[in-house]
Structures are given as C-alpha cells and as structure tokens.
C-alpha positions as CSV (number, residue, x, y, z in Angstrom):
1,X,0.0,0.0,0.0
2,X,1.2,3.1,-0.8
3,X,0.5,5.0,2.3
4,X,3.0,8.2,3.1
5,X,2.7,8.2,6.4
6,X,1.4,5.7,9.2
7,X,1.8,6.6,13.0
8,X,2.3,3.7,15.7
9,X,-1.2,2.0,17.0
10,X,-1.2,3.4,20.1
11,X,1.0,7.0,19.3
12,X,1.1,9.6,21.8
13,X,-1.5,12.0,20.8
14,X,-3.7,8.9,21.7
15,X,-2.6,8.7,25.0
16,X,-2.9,12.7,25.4
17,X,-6.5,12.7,24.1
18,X,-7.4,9.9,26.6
19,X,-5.3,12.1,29.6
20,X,-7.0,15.1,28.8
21,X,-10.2,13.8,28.5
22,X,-10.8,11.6,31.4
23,X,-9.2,14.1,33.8
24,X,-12.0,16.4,32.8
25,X,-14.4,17.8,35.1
26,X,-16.8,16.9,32.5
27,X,-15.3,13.8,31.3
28,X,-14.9,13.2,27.2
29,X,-13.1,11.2,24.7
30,X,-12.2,12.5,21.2
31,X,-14.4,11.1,18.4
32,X,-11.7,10.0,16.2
33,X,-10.7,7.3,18.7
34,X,-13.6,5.3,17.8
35,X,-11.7,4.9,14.2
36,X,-9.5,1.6,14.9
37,X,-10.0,-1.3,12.7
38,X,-12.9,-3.0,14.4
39,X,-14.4,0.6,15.0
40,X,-14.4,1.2,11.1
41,X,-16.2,-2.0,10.5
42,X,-19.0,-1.3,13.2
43,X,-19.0,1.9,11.4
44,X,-19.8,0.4,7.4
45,X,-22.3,-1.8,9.4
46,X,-24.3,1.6,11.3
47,X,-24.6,3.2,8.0
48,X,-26.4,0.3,6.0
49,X,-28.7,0.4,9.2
50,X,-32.5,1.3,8.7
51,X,-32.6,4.2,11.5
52,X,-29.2,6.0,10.0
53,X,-30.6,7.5,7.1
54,X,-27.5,10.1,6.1
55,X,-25.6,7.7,4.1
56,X,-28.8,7.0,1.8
57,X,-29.5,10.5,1.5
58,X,-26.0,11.4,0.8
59,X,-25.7,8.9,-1.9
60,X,-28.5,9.8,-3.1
61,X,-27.6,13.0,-3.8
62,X,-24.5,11.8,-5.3
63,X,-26.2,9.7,-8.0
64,X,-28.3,12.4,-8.8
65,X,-25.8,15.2,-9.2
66,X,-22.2,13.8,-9.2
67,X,-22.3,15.2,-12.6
68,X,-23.1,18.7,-11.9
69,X,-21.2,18.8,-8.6
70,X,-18.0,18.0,-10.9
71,X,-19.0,20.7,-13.8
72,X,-19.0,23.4,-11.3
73,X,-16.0,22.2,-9.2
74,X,-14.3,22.3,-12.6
75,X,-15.3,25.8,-13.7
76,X,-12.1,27.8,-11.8
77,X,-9.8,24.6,-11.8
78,X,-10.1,24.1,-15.6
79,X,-10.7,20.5,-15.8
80,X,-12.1,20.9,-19.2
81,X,-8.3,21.3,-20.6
82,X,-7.4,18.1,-19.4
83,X,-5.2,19.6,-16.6
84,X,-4.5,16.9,-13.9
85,X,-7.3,17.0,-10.9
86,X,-6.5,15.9,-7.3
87,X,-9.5,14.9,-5.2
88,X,-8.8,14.5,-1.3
89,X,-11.1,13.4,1.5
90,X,-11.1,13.5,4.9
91,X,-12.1,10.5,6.9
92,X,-12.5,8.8,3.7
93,X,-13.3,5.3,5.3
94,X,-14.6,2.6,2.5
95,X,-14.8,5.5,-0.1
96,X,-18.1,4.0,-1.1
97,X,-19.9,7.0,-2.1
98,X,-17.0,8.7,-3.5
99,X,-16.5,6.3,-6.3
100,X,-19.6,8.1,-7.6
101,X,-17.7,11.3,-7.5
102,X,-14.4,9.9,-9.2
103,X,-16.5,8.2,-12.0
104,X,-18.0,11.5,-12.9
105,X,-14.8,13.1,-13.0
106,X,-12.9,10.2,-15.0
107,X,-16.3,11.1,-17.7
108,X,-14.3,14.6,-18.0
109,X,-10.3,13.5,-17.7
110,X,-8.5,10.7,-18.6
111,X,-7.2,10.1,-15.0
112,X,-7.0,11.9,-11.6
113,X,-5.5,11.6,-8.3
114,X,-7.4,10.4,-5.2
115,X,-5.7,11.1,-1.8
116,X,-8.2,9.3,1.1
117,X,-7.4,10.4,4.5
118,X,-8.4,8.3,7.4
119,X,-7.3,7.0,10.4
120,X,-8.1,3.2,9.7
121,X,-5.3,2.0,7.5
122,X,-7.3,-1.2,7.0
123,X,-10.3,0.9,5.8
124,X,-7.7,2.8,3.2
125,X,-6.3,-0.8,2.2
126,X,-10.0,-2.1,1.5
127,X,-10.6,1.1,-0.1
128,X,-7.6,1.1,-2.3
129,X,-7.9,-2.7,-3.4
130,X,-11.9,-2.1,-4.7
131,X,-10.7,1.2,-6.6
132,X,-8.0,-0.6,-8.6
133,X,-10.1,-2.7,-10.1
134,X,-13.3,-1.0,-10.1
135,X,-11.5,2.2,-11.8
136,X,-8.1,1.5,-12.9
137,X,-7.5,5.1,-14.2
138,X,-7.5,6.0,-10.5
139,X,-4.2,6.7,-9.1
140,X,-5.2,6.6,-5.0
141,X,-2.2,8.0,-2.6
142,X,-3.4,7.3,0.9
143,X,-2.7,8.9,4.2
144,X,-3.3,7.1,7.4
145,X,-3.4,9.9,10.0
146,X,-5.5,12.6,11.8
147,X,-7.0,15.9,9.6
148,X,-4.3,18.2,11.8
149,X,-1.3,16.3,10.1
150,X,-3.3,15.7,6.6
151,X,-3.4,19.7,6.5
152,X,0.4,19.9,6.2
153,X,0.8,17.0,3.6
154,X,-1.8,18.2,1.8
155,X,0.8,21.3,0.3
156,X,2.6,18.6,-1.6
157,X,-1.0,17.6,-3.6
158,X,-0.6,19.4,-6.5
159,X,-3.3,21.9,-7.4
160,X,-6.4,22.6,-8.7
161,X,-7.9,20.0,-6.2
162,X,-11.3,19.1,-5.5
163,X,-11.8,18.6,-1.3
164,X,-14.2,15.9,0.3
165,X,-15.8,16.2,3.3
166,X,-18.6,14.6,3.5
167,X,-20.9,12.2,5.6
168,X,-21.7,15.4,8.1
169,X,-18.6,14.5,10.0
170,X,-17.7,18.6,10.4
171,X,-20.8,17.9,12.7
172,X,-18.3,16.1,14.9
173,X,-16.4,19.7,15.0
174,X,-17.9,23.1,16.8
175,X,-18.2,26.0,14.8
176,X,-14.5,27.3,15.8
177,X,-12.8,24.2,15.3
178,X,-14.4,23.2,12.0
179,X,-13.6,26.9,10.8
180,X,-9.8,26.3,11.7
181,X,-10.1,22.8,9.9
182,X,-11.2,24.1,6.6
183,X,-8.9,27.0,6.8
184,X,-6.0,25.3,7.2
185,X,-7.1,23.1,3.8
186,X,-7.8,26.6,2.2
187,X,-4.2,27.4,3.2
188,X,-2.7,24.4,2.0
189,X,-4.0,24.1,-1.0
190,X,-4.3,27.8,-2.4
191,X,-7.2,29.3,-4.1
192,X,-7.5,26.8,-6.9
193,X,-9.0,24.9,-4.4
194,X,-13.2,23.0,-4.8
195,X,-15.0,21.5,-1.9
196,X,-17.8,19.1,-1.6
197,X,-19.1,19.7,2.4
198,X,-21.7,17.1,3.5
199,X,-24.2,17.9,6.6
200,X,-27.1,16.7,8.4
201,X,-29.8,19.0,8.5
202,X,-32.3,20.1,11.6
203,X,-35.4,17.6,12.0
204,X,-37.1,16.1,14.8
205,X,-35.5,14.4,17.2
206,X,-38.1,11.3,16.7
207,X,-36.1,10.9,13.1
208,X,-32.5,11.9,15.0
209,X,-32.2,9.9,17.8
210,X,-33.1,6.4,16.6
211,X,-30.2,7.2,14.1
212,X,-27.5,7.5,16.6
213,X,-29.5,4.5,19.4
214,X,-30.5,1.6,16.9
215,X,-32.7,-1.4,17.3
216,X,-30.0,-3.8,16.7
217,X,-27.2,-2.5,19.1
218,X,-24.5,-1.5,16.7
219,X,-24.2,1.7,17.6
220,X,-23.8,1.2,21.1
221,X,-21.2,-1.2,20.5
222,X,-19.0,1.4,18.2
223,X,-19.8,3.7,21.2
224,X,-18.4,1.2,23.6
225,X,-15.4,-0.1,21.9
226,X,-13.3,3.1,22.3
227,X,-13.2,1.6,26.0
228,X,-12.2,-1.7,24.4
229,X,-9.6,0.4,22.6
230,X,-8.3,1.8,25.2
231,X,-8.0,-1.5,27.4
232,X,-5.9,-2.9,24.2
233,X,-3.5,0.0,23.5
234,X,-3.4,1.7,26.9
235,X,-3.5,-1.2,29.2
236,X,-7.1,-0.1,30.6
237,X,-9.3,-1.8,32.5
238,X,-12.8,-0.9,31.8
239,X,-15.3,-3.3,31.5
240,X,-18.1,-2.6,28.8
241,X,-21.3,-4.5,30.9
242,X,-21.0,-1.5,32.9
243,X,-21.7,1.4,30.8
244,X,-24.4,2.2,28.5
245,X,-24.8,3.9,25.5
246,X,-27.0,7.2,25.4
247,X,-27.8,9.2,22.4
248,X,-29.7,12.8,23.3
249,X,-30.8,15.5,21.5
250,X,-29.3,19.1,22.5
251,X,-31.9,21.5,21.2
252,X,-30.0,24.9,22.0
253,X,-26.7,23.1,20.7
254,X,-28.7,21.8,17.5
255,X,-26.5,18.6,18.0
256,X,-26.7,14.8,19.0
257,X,-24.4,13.8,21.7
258,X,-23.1,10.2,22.6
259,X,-22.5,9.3,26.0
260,X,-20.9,6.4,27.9
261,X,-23.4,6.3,31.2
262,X,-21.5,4.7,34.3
263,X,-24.2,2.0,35.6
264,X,-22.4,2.1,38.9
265,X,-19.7,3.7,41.2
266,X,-16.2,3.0,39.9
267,X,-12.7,3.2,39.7
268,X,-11.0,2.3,36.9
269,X,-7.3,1.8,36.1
270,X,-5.5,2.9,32.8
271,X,-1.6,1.5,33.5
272,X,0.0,3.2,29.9
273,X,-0.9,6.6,31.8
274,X,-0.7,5.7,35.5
275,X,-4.1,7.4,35.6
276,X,-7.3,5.9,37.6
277,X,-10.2,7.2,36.3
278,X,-13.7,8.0,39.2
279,X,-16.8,8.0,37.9
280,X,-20.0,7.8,39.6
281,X,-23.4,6.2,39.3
282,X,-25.1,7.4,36.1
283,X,-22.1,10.1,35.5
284,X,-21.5,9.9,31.7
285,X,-18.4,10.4,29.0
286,X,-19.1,12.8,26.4
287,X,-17.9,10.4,23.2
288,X,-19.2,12.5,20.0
289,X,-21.1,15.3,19.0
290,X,-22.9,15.8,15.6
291,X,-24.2,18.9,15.1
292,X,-27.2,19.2,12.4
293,X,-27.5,22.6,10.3
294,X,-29.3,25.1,8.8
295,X,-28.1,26.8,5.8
296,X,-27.1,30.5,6.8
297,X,-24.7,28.3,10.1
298,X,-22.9,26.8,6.8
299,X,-22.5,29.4,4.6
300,X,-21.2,31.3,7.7
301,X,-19.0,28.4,8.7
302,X,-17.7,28.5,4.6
303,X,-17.3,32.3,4.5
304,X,-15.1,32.6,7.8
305,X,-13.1,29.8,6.4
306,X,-12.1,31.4,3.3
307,X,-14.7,29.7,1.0
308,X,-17.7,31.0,-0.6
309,X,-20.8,28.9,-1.2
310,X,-21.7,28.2,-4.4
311,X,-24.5,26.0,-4.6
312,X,-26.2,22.9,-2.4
313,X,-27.6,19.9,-3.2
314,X,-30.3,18.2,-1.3
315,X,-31.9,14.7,-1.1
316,X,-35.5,14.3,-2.3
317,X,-36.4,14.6,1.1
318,X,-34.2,17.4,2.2
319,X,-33.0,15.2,5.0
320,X,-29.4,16.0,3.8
321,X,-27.3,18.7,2.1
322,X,-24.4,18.5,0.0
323,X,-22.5,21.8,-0.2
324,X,-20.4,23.1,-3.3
325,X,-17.6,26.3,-2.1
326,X,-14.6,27.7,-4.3
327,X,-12.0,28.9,-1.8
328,X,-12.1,32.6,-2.5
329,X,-9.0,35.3,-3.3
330,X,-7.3,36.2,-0.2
C-alpha cells in the first residue's frame, strides 16, 4: 500500500487525548478514537442500518448530481483542458460514495489523483484494493493519519484540487474548530482549491435519535469499543457491561451527543498513563457530537473559512445537504 505516512497504534496523541479527557471535570473522549479497525467496521455496518438514514440521503444526492457537482468544481480549476485533478477526502473510510464522484470526474479527464485520508489503515487498504479494479484510471495515494497532520501533507498535492468532506462529519467539530479545519485546507491548497461539504440538516428528534441509538445494538457497541480500545493499546481496565450507550438531542446546541453512562460507582485503572479514572453512578463520557445545520450556520461556517458557497444539493427529502464552495481570493 502506498500509504506516506502511518503513526504507531497506540502513538502519543492517543494517549494525550485519553489524559486530557478523562481528567476532565466533564469527562470526554475525542471522536476520532472510535476509528481503529474494528471501529471502522462497526461503522460500514451503522450506516447500512435502517434508522441512520445520512448515508442513503447522501448517496443519493451523489447519483443524482455527481455530474453537476464535478461541472461546477471544474469551472475555476479548468478540468475541461485536461489539466491533472486531485480529489482528497477526509475520513475517507470505504470511499463508497466517493467512487460516484471519481467516476464522474474520470467522464471529463483521462485520470486523476485520489488522496483518502483516514485514520483506519485497514479501511484505506480495503478502499484502495476495490478502486484498482473498479477504476483502474485512479491513481489513490493514501494517508493514514488525523485531519491536523493531513493539512500539512496536503501542500505537496498538486493543485487545482477538489476537497471531500462529506458524511456530516464537520458535525463532529464546533463551529470554531471546523472553521480552523477548513482553513488550514484553504491554506494548503491555495485558491484553486473545490470542496464538496456534506451535513445533516435540523429535523425532529423522533427521526435523529433512533439514528445515533439503533434497534439492533450496533451503535452502542462502536460507542463502547473506544473503552475496548483503550483496554488494548493503553493497558485499561474498563469493562463494557457496565456502561451504557446514550444518544440525546441538545436543542439549543442543534446537536446529537453520545454518552458512555456509568451503571455504577467506579474506579478504573489505565496502566499506559498511570491514571485511575472516578466516575459515579449514572455520570456519563461525552464520546461524540454531531451537530445538524441550517443553511445560513454553513455558509457562515464557509465564508469565515475562506470559502464562498456556491451552490447545495439536497436529497428528495431534504434530510441531507451537500455543499459546493470555491476557496475565494485572499
């Protein structure tokens, strides 16, 4: 695989997001820790799920508009030449929906570049063994590492490139942090710069929170295994029968949050950090965030970033939103 870079399993910032977050007064654990192998695959398995309807909305927007997105991505980059294209997304995972993105692009060009980004290196393998053969003309370059490196390896992608960001995980990301995110790609990739942002959009909580709390169990066991993660790279010693998962809706914060709820009274050891962690009966750990929009909190989000909004795309049921921006002149 021809990855460029590929940090240790269990690499410091790891161990620093885990410190920081469990010595909280308001305990927490980062969102991209749920991302280890077995994480990813109880991840592909939540989004084929009957209550999580964003990837079917999503994709559905893709297959009805891949063609359109790519026409006006490629007005300022001028695809129409021939000129090479670079497509790179964040938290790519499988890539599923993006093939329907490349394949419109490959009806313009003869080839491209496609840089995934993900934490998973097993989700960028998978993803780089289906696109070889599915589209040969392809050329994938992946990068196993967080979005803060990926922004500074991203100035050796050569321009005009198209950026993915899709699946509503900025929603992971408060309004300040997801503005830093995308300006740091703006930055790095200069103002020949496209980008395709995916988010949920505000609906009642009857639709939201079966999404995040399913029938079945699966989320709750992605939700738990960043404690099973933590037992295997961090020497922890939590034990899953005594949390639950809990999936609320924040009305004034316009976001669902995912909670490890302590069942009981407990002290648990993590030996990597010399750290024991105290929790108490029904205290919880704040695991992930996704925030749902309306459309004037995006095109603000865009325009502080250095982007201007150029057009979005909904499903037919305008669960979902696809967002084209051009990085503008700075």
């Amino acid at each position: 695989m021809s990855v460029l870079a590929k940090p240790r399993a269990a690499d410091a910032s790891i161990a620093d997001d885990v410190r920081r977050g469990l010595t909280a007064s308001r305990k927490w654990l980062s969102p991209h820790l749920f991302y280890d192998d077995a994480g990813s695959i109880l991840y592909e398995q939540i989004t084929e799920l009957p209550e999580y309807y964003p990837t079917r909305a999503e994709r559905e927007i893709f297959e009805t508009h891949a063609d359109a997105m790519i026409e006006r991505a490629s007005i300022r980059s001028n695809v129409a030449s021939g000129a090479p294209e670079s497509v790179i997304e964040l938290g790519a995972g499988s890539a599923s929906k993006t093939e329907v993105i490349l394949r419109a692009l490959l009806r313009r060009i003869p080839g491209c570049l496609y840089v995934p980004i993900d934490v998973s290196g097993a989700a960028l393998e998978a993803a780089e063994r289906r696109l070889a053969s599915t589209l040969p003309r392809v050329r994938v370059r992946p990068l196993v590492m967080t979005h803060d490196r990926a922004i500074q390896a991203m100035r050796d992608i050569p321009p005009p490139a198209l950026v993915m960001f899709i699946g509503s995980s900025v929603g992971n990301f408060d309004d300040q942090d997801a503005i830093r995110l995308l300006s740091g790609i703006r930055e790095s990739l200069g103002p020949q710069t496209a980008l395709l942002l995916g988010t949920d959009l505000r609906k009642s909580a009857s639709v939201l929170v079966p999404a995040y709390d399913d029938a079945a169990g699966v989320t709750a066991a992605f939700n738990k295994n960043v404690l099973t993660r933590i037992n295997r790279e961090l020497g922890g010693h939590f034990v899953l029968d005594q949390f639950a998962h809990v999936a609320r809706w924040n009305d004034t914060e316009s976001r669902i949050e995912m909670h490890l709820e302590s069942m009981t009274r407990q002290e648990v050891a993590i030996d990597a950090l010399g750290l024991t962690v105290r929790l108490e009966p029904r205290e919880t750990i704040h695991t992930e965030s996704s925030i749902k929009y309306t459309l004037p909190r995006v095109e603000t989000i865009l325009s502080r970033a250095g982007f201007g909004l150029e057009q979005t795309f909904y499903d037919s049921a305008q669960r979902f939103a696809v967002h084209l921006a051009h990085a503008t002149l700075q």
